[in-house]
C-alpha positions, 0 to 999 in steps of 0.5 A: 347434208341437210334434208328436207325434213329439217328445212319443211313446215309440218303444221300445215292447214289441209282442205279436201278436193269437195271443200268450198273454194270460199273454205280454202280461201278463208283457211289461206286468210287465217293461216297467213298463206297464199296455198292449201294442200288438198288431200285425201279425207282417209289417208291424207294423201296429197291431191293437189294444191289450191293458190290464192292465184288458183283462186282469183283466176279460176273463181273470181276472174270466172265470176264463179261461185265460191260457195259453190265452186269445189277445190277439186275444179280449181287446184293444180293437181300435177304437183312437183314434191319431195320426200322428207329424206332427200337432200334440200339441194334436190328439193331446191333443184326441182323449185328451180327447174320448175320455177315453183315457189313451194314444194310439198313433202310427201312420204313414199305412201304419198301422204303429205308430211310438211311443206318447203316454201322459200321462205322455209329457204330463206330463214332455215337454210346455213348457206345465204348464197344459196337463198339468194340463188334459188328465189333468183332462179325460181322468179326468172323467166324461163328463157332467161334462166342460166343453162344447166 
């Protein structure tokens, strides 16, 4: 049984909820990724996540400042994770119920130990059924997705 420790990326860019929005935005630029884990400065607990769609919807579509705007006024903070020790079928389980396309990894002091997106899915997972049913699943519609 493989967990989601073996499938997540460990070495992740973090921003702080009083970080820039423009900060997150150049981190996504230079790390080559569309979300930032916001956590905590002391403990690196996860807050939330910032997207690049969190972004041009809540910054740009709004005409606000990136300077000025803070992550904390735009990141999505009810955020659906995992923990490093549970099965990839449970992670993969969530992404799909939820139709999310990443989840983080939060340990049980909930702080941030890696991150599962479908591309994590799609180059480490042994089963390449599975790989084509999740980024089917998590990109359908709701209303058309197969009943549980």
């Amino acid at each position: 049984m493989q967990k989601c420790t073996d499938l997540m990326t460990s070495s992740l860019a973090c921003c702080l909820p009083d970080d820039s929005a423009r900060r997150a935005a150049q981190l996504m630029r230079d790390h080559n990724v569309g979300v930032i884990p916001v956590v905590d400065d002391h403990s690196a607990r996860l807050q939330g996540l910032v997207t690049d769609r969190d972004l041009v919807l809540r910054v740009v579509a709004e005409n606000r400042s990136a300077d000025t705007t803070q992550v904390r006024q735009v990141m999505t903070s009810a955020v659906v994770t995992c923990r490093p020790y549970q099965s990839i079928d449970d992670a993969i389980a969530a992404m799909e119920r939820h139709q999310i396309r990443r989840i983080p990894v939060v340990d049980d002091g909930g702080r941030l130990v890696g991150i599962i997106s479908q591309g994590d899915i799609a180059a480490r997972m042994r089963e390449p059924a599975t790989t084509a049913e999740v980024i089917a699943e998590i990109s359908r519609p709701a209303a058309m997705r197969r009943r549980a």
